[in-house]
N, C-alpha and C positions, 0 to 999 in steps of 0.2 A: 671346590675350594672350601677349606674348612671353618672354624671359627674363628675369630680373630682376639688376639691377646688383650689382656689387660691393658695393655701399653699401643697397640694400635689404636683399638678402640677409641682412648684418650687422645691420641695425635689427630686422628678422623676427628671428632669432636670440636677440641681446639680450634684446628683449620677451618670447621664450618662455621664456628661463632668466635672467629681472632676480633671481631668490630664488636662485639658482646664485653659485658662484664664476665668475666671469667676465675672461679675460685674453686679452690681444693674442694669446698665443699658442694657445692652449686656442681660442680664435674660429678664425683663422688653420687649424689645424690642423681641424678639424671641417669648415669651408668649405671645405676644399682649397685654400688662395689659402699663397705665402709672408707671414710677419709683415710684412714692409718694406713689400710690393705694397698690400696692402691696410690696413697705416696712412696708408702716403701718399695712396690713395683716396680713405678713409674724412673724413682730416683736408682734402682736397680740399672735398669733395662738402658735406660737415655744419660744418667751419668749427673745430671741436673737436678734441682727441685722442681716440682711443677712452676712453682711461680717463676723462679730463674727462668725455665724454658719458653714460656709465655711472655715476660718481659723481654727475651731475646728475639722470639719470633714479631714482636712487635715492632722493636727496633728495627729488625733486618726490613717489615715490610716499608718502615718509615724511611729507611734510608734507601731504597729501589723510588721512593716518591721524592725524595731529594732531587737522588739521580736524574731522574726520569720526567720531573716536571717543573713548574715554576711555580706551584702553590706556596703561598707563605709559610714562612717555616713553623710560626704560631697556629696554624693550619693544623697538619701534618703534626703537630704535636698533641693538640686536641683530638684527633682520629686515632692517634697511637695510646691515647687515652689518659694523656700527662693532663694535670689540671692548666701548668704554668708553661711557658718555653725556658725557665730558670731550668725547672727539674727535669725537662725533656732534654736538654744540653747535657746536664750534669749526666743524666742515667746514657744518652748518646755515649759521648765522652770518655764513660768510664767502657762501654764495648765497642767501640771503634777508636779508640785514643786521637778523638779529634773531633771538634765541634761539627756543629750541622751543617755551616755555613761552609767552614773549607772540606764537608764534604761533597759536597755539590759540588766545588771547584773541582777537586779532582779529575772528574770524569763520569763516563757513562758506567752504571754498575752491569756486568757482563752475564754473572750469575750471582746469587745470594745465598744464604744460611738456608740449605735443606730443610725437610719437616723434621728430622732428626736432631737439629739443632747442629751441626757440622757443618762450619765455615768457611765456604766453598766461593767466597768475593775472587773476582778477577777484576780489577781497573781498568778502562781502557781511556786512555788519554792521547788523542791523535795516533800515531804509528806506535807509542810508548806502550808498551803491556806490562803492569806490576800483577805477578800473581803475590796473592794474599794470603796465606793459612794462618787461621785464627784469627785475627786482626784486619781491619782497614789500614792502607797506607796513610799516613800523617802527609 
């Protein structure tokens, strides 16, 4: 197998330090690549900025813990690395158009946002199935 792109590189990264502080620069610097090179890469390749794709992969992990457990949502927003559960809503909110709380209601999350950043939510709510592209069901 050969060597791995600019752009994988960076997603392997991410994925292994998503509970890390994580910045263009801090990535950049550890990859050996300059900051500019491989944001322009990055935002080539995945379609995103790095920080967009990082605060999505965050979100999507946070809302699979919604899903998936009963930890507090103030929780779950400090581990997604929000200082506040104000700003963990609002940034929520604005990628799933729906609070934390009536995400949980919804249902069990089935699958979530790939490494790729491609929104792959399926809903499962009793016998109900809402598939999702791009968005959480409200």
């Amino acid at each position: 197998m050969g060597k791995k792109t600019v752009t994988e590189q960076v997603l392997s990264y991410i994925e292994s330090n998503l509970d890390k502080e994580l910045t263009l620069e801090k990535i950049a610097k550890e990859l050996n690549y300059s900051k500019f090179y491989l944001a322009r890469q990055f935002k080539r390749n995945i379609g995103v900025t790095l920080h967009k794709y990082i605060q999505s992969r965050r979100l999507t992990e946070a809302a699979g813990k919604l899903a998936e457990s009963g930890k507090p949502i103030i929780e779950i927003a400090f581990e997604a690395g929000y200082g506040s559960q104000q700003a963990f809503t609002k940034a929520f909110c604005k990628e799933f158009m729906c609070t934390p709380q009536k995400y949980r209601k919804i249902g069990k999350v089935v699958q979530r946002r790939n490494k790729t950043g491609m929104n792959l939510n399926r809903i499962e709510k009793s016998n109900l199935y809402l598939f999702v592209e791009g968005r959480a069901a409200a």
